[in-house]
BADOZA-618554 format. One record per residue: residue number from 1; residue in three letters; x, y, z of N, C-alpha, C, O in turn. Coordinates in pm, 1 decimal. Layout:
<rs>
R   resi   resn        npx        npy        npz       capx       capy       capz        cpx        cpy        cpz        opx        opy        opz
R    NUM    ALA          X          Y          Z          X          Y          Z          X          Y          Z          X          Y          Z
...
</rs>
This chain:
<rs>
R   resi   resn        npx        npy        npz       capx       capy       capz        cpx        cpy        cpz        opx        opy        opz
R      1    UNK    -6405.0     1156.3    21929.3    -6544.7     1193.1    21919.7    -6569.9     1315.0    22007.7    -6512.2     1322.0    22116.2
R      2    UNK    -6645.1     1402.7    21971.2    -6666.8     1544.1    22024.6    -6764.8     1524.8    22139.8    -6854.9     1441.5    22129.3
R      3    UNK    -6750.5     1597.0    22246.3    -6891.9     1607.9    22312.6    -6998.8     1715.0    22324.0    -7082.4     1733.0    22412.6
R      4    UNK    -6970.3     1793.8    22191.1    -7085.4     1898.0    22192.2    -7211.5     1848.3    22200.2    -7297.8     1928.5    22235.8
R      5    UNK    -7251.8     1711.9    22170.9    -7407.9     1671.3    22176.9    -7424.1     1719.8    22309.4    -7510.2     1806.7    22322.6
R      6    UNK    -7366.4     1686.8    22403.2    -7384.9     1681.7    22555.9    -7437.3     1868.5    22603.6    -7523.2     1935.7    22660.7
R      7    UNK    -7319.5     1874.1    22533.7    -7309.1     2099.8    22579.8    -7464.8     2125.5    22532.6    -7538.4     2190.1    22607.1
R      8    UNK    -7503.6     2084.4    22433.4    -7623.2     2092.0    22309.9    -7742.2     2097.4    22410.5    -7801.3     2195.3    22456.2
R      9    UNK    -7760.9     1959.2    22432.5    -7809.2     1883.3    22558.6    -7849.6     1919.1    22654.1    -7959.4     1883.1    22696.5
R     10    UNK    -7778.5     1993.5    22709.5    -7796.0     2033.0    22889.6    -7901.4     2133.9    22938.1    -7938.8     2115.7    23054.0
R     11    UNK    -7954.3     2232.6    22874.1    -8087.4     2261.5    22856.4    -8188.3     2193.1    22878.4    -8272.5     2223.5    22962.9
R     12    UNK    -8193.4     2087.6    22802.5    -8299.7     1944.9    22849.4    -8295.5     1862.0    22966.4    -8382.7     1793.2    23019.5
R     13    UNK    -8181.4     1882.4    22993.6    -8210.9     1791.2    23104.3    -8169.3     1894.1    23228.9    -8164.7     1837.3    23338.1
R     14    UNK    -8147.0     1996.2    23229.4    -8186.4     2076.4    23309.0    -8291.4     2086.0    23346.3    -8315.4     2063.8    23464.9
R     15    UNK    -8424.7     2135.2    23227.5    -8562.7     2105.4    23246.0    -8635.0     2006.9    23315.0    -8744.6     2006.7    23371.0
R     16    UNK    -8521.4     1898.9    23292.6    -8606.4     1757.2    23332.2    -8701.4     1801.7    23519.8    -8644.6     1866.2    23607.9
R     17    UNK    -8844.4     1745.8    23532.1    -8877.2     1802.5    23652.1    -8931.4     1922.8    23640.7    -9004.5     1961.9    23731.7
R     18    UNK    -8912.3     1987.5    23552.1    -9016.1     2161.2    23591.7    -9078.7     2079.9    23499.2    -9055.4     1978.4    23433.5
R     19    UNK    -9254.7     2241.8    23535.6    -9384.1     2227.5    23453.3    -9297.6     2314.8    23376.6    -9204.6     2388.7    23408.9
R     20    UNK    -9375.3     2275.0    23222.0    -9355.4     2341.1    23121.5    -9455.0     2410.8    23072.8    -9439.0     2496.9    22986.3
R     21    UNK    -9580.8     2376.3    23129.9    -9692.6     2371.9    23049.0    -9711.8     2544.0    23097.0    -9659.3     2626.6    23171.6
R     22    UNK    -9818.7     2532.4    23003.4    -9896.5     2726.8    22998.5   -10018.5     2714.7    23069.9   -10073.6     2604.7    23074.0
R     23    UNK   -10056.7     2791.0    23113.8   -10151.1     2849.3    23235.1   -10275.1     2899.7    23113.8   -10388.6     2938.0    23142.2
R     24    UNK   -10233.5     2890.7    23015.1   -10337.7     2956.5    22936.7   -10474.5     2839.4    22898.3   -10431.9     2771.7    22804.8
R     25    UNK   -10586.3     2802.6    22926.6   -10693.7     2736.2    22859.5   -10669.5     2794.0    22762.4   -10595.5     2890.0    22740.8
R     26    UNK   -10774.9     2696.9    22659.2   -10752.2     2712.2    22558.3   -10935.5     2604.8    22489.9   -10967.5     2486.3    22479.6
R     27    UNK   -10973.1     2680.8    22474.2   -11165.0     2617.7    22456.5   -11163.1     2578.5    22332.8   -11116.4     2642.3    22238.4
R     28    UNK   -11221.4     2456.1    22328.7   -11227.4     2444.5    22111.8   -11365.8     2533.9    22060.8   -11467.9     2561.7    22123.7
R     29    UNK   -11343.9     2551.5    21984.7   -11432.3     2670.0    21904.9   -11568.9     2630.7    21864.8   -11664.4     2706.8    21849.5
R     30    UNK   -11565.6     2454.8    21844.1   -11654.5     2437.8    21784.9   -11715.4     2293.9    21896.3   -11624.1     2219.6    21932.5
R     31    UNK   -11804.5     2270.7    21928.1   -11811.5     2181.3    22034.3   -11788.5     2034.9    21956.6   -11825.5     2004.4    21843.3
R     32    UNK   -11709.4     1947.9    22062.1   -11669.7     1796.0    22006.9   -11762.0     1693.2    22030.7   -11807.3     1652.8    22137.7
R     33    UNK   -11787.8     1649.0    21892.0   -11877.3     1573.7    21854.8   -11816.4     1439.0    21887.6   -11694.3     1429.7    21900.8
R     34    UNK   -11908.2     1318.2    21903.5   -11857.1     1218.6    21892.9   -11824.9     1167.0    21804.2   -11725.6     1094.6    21810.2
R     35    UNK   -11911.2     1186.5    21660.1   -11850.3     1156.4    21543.8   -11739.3     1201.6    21493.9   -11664.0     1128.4    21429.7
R     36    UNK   -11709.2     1355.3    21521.8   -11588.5     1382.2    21475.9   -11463.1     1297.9    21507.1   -11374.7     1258.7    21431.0
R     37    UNK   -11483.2     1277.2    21668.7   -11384.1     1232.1    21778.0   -11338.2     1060.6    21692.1   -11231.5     1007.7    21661.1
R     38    UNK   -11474.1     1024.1    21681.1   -11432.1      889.1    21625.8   -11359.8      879.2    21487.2   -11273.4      793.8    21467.2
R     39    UNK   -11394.7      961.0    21401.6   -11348.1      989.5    21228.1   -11216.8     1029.3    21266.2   -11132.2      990.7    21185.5
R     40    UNK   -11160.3     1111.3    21388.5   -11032.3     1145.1    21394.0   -10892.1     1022.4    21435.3   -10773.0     1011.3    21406.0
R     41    UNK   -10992.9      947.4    21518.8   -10918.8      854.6    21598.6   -10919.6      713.1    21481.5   -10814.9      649.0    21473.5
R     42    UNK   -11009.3      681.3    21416.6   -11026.8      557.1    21325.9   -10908.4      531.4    21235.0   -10869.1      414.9    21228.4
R     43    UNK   -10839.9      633.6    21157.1   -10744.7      634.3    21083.4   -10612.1      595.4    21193.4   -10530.3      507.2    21167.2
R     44    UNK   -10609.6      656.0    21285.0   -10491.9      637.3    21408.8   -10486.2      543.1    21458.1   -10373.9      520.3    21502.9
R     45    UNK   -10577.0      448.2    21479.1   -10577.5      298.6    21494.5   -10590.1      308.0    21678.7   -10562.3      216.9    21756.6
R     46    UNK   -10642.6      453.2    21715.5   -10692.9      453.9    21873.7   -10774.7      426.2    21941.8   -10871.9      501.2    21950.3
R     47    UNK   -10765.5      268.0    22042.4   -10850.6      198.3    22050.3   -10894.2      188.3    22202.0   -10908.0       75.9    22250.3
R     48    UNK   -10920.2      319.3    22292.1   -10946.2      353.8    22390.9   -11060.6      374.6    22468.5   -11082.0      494.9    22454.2
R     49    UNK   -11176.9      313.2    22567.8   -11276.6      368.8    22539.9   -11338.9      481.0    22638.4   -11452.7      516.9    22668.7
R     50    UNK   -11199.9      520.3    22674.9   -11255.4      679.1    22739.5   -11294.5      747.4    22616.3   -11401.9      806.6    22626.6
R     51    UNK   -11236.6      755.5    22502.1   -11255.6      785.9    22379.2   -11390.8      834.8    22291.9   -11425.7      929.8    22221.9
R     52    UNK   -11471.5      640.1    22369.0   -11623.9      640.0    22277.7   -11697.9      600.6    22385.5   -11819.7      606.0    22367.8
R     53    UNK   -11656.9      559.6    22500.0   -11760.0      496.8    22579.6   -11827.1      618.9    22689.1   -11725.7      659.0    22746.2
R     54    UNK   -11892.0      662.0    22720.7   -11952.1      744.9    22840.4   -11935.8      690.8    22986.8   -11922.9      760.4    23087.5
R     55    UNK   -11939.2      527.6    22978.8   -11982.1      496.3    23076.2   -11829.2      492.2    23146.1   -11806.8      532.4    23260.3
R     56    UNK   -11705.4      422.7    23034.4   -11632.2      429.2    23103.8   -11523.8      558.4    23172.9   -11433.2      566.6    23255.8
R     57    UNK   -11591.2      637.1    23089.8   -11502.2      761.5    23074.7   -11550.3      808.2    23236.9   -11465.0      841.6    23319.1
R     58    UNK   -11692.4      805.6    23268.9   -11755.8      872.2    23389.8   -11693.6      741.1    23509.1   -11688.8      780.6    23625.6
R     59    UNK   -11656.8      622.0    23489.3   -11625.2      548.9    23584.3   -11446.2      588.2    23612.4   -11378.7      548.1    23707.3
R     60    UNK   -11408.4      661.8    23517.9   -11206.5      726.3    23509.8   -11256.5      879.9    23582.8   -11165.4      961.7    23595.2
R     61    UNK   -11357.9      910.9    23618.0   -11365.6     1065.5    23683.0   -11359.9     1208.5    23589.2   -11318.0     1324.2    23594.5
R     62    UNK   -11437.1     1109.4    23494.6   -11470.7     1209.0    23364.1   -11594.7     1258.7    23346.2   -11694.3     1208.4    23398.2
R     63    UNK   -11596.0     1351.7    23277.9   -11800.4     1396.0    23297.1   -11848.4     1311.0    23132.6   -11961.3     1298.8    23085.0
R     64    UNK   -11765.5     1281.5    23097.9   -11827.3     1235.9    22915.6   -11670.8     1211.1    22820.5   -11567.4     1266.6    22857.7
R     65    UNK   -11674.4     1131.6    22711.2   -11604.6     1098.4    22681.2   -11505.4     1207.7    22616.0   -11543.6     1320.3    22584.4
R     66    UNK   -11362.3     1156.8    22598.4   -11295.1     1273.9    22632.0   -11200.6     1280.0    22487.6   -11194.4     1165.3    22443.3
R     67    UNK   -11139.3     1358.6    22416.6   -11003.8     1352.0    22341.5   -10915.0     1342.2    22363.1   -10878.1     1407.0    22461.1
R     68    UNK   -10818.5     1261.8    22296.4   -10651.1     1234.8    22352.1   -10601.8     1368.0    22327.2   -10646.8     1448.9    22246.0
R     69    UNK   -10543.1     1376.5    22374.7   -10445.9     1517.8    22402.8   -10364.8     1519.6    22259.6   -10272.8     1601.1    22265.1
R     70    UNK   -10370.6     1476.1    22178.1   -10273.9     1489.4    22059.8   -10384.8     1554.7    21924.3   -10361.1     1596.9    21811.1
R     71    UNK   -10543.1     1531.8    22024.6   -10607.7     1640.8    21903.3   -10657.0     1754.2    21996.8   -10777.4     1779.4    21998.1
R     72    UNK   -10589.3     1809.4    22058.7   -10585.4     1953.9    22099.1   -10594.9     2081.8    21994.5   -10677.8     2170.6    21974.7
R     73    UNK   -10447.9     2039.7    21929.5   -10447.3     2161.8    21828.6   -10569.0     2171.2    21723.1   -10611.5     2281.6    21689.4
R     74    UNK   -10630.1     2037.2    21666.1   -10669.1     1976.7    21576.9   -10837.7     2045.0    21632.2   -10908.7     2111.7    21557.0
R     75    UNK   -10871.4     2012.7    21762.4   -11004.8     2102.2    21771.8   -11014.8     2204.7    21867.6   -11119.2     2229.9    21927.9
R     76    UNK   -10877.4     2281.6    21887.3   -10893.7     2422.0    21939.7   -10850.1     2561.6    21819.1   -10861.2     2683.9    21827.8
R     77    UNK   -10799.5     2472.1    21713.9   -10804.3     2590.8    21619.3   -10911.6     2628.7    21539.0   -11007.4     2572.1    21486.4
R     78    UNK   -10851.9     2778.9    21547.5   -10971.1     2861.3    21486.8   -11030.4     2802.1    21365.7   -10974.8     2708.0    21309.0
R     79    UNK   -11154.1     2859.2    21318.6   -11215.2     2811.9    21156.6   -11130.6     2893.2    21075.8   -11084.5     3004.1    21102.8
R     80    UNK   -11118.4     2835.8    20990.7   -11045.1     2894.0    20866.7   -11127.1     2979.0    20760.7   -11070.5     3025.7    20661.9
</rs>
């Protein structure tokens, strides 16, 4: 058995431990609604209530309820 997976590999786990992330904000275009937030999350079966709740979101050190990070792209891209 070969060990090129490993050679392949080592890039990644080199990384392991640094930020990756970008310095760049990034504002959604269109301001997030709660309805949207909920119509997005309902199909996903995401049952969180920083999500829908205010109260709990401001008791986690939030100013208002917030989006999961997996609809980033979903409401920072441009209108079409």
């Amino acid at each position: 058995m070969s060990d090129d997976w490993k050679t392949a590999w080592q890039p990644v786990i080199d990384a392991i431990g640094q930020d990756i992330g970008s310095e760049t904000l990034r504002q959604p275009v269109d301001a997030i609604e709660a309805g949207t937030l909920r119509r997005y999350l309902e199909p996903l079966e995401f049952d969180c209530a920083l999500h829908y709740d205010a109260e709990i979101a401001r008791a986690h050190g939030y100013a208002d309820i917030i989006a999961p990070y997996t609809a980033t792209l979903t409401y920072t891209m441009p209108p079409m």
